[in-house]
C-alpha positions as CSV (number, residue, x, y, z in Angstrom):
1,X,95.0,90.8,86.9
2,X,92.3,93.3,86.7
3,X,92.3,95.8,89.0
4,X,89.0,94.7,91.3
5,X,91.6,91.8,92.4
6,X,92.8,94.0,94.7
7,X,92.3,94.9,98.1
8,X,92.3,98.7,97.7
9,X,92.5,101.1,95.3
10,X,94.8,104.0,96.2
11,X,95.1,107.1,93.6
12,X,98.5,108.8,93.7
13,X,98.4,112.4,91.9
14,X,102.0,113.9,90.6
15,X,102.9,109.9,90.6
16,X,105.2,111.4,87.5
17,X,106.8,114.2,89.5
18,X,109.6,114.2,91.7
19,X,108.2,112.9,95.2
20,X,105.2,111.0,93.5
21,X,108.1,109.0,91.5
22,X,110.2,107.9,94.4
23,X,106.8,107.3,96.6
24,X,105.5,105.0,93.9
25,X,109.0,103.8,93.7
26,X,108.3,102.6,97.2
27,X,105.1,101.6,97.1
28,X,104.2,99.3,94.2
29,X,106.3,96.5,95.2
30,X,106.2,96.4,98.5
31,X,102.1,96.5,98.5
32,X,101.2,93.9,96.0
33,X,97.9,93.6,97.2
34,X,96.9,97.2,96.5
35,X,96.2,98.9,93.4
36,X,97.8,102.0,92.4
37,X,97.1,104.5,89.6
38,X,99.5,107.3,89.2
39,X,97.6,110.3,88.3
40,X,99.4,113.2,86.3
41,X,99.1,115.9,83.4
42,X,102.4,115.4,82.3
43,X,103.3,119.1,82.7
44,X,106.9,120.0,82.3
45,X,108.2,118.5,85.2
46,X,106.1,115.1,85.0
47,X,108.4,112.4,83.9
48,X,107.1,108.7,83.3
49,X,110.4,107.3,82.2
50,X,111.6,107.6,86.0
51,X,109.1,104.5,86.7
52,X,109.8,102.8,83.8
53,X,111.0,99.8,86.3
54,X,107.3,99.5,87.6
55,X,105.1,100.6,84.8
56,X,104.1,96.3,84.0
57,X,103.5,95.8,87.3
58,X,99.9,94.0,87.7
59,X,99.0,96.6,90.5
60,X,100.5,99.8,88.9
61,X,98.3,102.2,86.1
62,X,99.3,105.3,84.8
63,X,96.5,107.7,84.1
64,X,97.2,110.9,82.2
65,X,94.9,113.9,83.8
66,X,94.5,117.2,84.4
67,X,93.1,117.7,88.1
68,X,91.9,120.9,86.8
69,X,89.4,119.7,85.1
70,X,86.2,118.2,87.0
71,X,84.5,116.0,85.1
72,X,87.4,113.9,84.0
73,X,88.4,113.7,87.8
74,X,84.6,112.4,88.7
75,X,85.2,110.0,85.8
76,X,88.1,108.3,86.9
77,X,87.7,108.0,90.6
78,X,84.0,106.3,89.2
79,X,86.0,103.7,87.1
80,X,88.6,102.6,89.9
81,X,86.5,103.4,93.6
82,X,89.3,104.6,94.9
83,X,90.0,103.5,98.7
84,X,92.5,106.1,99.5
85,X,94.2,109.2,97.6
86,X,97.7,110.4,98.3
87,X,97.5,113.9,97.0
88,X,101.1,115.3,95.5
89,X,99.7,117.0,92.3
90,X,101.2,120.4,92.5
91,X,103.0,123.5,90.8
92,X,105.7,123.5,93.5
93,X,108.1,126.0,92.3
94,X,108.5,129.2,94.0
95,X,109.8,131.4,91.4
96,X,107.1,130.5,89.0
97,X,104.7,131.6,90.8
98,X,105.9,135.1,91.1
99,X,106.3,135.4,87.3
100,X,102.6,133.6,87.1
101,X,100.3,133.2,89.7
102,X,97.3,131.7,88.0
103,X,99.0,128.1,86.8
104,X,98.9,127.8,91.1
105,X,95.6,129.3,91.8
106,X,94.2,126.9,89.0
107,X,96.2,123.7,89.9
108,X,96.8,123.7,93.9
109,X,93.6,125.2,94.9
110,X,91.1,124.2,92.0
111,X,92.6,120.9,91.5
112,X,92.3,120.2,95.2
113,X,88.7,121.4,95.3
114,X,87.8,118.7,92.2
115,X,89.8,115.9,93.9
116,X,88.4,116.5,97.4
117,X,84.5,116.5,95.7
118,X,85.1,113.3,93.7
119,X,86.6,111.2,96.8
120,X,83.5,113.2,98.7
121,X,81.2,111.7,96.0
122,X,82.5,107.8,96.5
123,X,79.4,105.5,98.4
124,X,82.1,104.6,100.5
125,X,85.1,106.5,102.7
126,X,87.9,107.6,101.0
127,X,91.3,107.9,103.4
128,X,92.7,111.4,102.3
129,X,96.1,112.5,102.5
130,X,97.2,115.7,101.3
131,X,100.9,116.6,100.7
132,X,102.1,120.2,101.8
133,X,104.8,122.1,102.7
134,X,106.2,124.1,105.4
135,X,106.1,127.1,103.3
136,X,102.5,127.8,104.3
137,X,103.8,128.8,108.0
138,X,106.3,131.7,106.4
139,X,109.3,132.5,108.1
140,X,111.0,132.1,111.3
141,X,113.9,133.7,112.9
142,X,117.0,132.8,114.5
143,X,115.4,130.3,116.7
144,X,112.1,128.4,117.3
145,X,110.4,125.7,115.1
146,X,107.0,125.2,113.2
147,X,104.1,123.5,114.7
148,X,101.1,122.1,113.3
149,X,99.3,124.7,115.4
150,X,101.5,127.3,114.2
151,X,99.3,129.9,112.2
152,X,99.6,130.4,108.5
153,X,102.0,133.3,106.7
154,X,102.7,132.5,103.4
155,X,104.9,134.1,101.2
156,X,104.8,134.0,97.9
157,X,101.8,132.6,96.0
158,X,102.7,129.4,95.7
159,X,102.5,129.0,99.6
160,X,99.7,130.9,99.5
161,X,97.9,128.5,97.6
162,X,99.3,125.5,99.3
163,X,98.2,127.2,102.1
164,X,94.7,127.5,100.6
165,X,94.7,123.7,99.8
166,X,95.3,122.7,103.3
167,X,92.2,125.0,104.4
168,X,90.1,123.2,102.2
169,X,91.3,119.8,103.1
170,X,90.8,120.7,107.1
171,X,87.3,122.0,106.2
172,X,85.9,119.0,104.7
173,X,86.9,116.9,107.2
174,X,85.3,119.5,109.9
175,X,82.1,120.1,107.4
176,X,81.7,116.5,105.6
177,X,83.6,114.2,108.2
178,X,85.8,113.0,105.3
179,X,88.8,110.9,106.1
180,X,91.4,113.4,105.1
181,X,94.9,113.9,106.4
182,X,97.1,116.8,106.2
183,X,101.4,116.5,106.1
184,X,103.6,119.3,105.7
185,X,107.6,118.7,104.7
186,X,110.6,120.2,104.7
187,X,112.7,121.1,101.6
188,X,113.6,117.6,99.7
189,X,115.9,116.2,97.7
190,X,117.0,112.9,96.0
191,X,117.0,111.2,92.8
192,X,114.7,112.3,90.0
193,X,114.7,116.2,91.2
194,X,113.7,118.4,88.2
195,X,116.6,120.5,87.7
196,X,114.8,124.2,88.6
197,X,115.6,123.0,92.3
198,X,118.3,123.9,93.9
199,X,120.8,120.7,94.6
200,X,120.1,119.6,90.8
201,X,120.7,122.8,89.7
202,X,124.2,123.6,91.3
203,X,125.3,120.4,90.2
204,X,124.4,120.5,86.6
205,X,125.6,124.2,86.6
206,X,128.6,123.5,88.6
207,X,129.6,120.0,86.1
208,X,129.0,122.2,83.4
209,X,131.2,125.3,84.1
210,X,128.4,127.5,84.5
211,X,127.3,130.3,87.1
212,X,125.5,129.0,90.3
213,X,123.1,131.5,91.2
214,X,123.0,132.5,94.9
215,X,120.0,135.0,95.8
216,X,120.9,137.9,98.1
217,X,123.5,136.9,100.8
218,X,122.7,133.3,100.3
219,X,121.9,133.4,104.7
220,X,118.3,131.7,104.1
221,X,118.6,128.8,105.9
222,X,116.7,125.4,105.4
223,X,116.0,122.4,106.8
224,X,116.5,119.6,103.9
225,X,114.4,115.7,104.1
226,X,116.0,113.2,101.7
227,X,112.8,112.2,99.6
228,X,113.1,108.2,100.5
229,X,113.1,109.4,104.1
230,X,109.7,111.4,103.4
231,X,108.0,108.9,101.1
232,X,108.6,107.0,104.0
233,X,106.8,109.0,106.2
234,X,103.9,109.5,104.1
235,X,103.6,105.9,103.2
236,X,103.0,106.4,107.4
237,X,100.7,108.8,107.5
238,X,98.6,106.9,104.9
239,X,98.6,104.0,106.8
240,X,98.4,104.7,110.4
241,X,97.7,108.4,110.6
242,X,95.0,109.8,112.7
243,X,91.8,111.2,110.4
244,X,92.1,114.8,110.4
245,X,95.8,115.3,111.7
246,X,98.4,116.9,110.6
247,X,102.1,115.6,110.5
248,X,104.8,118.0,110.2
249,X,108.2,116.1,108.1
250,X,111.4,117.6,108.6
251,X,115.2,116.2,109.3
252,X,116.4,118.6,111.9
253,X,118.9,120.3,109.0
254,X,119.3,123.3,109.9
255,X,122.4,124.8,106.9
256,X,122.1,128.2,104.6
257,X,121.7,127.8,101.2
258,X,125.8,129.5,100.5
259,X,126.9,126.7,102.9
260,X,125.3,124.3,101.4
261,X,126.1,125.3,97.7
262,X,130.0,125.5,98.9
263,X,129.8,121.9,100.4
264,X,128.2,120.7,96.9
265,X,131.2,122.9,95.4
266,X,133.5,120.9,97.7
267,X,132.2,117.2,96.8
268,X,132.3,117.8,92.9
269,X,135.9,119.0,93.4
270,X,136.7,116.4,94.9
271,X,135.2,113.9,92.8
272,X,135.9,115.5,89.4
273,X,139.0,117.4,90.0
274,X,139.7,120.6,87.7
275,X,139.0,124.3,88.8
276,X,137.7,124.9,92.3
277,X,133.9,125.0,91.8
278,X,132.8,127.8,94.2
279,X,134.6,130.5,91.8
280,X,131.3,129.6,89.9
281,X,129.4,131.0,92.6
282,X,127.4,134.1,91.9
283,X,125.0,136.5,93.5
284,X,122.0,137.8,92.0
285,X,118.9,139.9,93.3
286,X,116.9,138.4,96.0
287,X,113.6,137.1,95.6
288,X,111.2,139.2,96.5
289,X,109.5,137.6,99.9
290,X,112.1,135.3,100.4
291,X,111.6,133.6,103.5
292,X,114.8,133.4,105.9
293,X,114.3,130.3,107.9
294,X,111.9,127.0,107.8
295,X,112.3,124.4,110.3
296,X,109.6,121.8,112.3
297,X,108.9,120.7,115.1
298,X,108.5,116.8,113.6
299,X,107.3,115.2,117.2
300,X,103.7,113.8,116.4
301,X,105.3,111.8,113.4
302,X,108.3,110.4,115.4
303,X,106.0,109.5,118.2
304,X,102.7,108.2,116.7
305,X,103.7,106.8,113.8
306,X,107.2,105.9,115.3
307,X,108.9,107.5,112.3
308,X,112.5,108.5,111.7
309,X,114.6,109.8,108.9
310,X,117.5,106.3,108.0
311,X,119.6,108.8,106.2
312,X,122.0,111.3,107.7
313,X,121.9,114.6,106.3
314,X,125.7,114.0,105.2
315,X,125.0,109.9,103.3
316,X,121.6,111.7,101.7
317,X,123.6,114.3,99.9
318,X,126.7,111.8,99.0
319,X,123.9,109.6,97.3
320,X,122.4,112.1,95.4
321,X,125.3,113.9,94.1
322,X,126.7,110.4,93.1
323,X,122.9,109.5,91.7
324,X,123.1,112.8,89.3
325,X,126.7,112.3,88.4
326,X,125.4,108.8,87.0
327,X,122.8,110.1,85.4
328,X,124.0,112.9,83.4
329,X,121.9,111.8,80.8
330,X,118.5,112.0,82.7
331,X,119.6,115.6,83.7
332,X,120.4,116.1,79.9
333,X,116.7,114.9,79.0
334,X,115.2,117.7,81.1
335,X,117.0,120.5,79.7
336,X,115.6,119.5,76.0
337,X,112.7,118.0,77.2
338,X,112.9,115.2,74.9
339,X,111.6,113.2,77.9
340,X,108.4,113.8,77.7
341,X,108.9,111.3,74.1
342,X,109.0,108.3,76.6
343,X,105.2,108.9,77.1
344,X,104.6,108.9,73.3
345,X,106.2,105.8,73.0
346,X,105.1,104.1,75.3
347,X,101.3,105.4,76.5
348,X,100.1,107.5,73.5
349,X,98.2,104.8,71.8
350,X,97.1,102.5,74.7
């Protein structure tokens, strides 16, 4: 079929990363009728191979593109007319933007800017939803949660320029009356993870027999969303969301990062046998700006969009520890990178 066959035409940016894989994951089957184009630059963490079980499907296209870059953004919301965008494309990681800033300034803030101007450009409404994080709020204390009227603190540069993002969506719905929709989320996890984050990364360290880094006291605590439950809620959001809201996604998991590394310990222990894990368990210098606590007030998506996490916090992290176990290989392609030869294979010369 050729992609005017369909009713809509909905752009997904970071459809290669981790959340953009399991959204599109989601999505493509269970909306035949619309027309999806996964929109990525393939950076380090961009991994194609993890929707290999969708990439013939009649309403699915993989576009490779640097959101960075204007013109070719223009260009390719021209050739589809895209309906909706669901905007994911991101430098996520935290540390990486302390050793670099500018990769974040260039890619969350400059990329937003290009895609917000080429969906402002369509002759018709484009529905605009915009992924984000809770880290733009900085941190909270013992008690209390995040609203989406809470004001913004960020951290480190990367929330900083998340933060930034979300200012620049807001303003052109206030300024141009664009469609655009704002959603802020909790730490995730699931299948498909790159391994820099921290549940990937204590497993493959802890499988392997080799130190699990724990910054400072490891007291930070954290609320964690199991990625299916999220994808859900911003399939949601796109859907039914109000123009102009914003949707704070969390799971009400409120557990330090030492507790949770020690129950991870725990599980593989018990599933693997051999040398008590946590003796793996080491400290390091903390972060500078770490924030101590995240956690969100998730009301407006429960009761407008009549959302709920299916998961418990405890079958979540059973599943993905089981999912990482069985794919030792996938976690083995990321280290050498030899991933990224799925795309040469099968996209180079189409």
């Amino acid at each position: 079929m050729e992609s005017n066959d369909f009713k809509r035409h909905i752009a997904v940016t970071g459809g290669a990363g981790f959340i953009g894989s399991n959204l599109l994951l989601l999505l493509v089957p269970r909306y035949p009728d619309d027309f999806f184009v996964n929109i990525d630059a393939l950076t380090y963490a961009g991994n194609l191979s993890n929707l290999a079980t969708i990439e013939g499907a009649d309403n699915y296209r993989f576009e490779r593109l640097d959101i960075t870059e204007p013109e070719a953004v223009r260009e390719c919301f021209r050739r589809y007319k895209f309906d909706g965008v669901i905007h994911l494309a991101a430098e996520s990681h935290v540390d990486r933007s302390i050793l670099g800033p500018e990769a974040f300034v260039r890619t969350n803030v400059l990329g937003t800017a290009n895609l917000l101007e080429a969906a402002r450009a369509q002759e018709h409404s484009v529905r605009f939803v915009h992924v984000s994080t809770d880290e733009v709020f900085g941190s909270l204390e013992q008690v209390g949660k995040f609203t989406a009227e809470s004001p913004y603190r960020p951290s480190s540069p990367y929330a900083a320029s998340k933060a930034a993002a979300d200012h620049l969506v807001r303003a052109y719905h206030r300024t141009y009356g664009m469609e655009t929709i704002i959603t802020n989320c909790s730490n995730n996890f699931g299948p498909y993870q790159f391994p820099e984050k921290l549940i990937p990364l204590v497993i493959r360290n802890a499988v392997a027999g080799k130190p699990i880094p724990v910054y400072g006291n490891g007291l930070q605590r954290r609320d964690w969303l199991f990625v299916r439950d999220h994808c859900e809620a911003l399939d949601r959001a796109f859907r039914r969301g109000r123009s102009g809201a914003t949707y704070l996604a969390g799971a009400d998991t409120d557990i330090t990062n030492i507790d949770l590394i020690r129950r991870l310990c725990r599980a593989l222990d018990a599933r693997l046998g051999g040398t008590p894990r946590e003796q793996l368990i080491t400290h390091v210098t903390d972060r500078p700006g770490h924030d101590y606590r995240y956690a969100l007030d998730v009301s407006s998506l429960r009761e407008e969009l009549e959302w709920r996490p299916q998961c418990t916090f405890d079958e979540a992290l059973e599943a993905t520890i089981d999912w990482y176990l069985t794919h030792e290989d996938w976690l083995a392609a990321c280290d050498s990178g030899v991933y990224r030869e799925y795309y040469e294979q099968n996209y180079a010369n189409r």
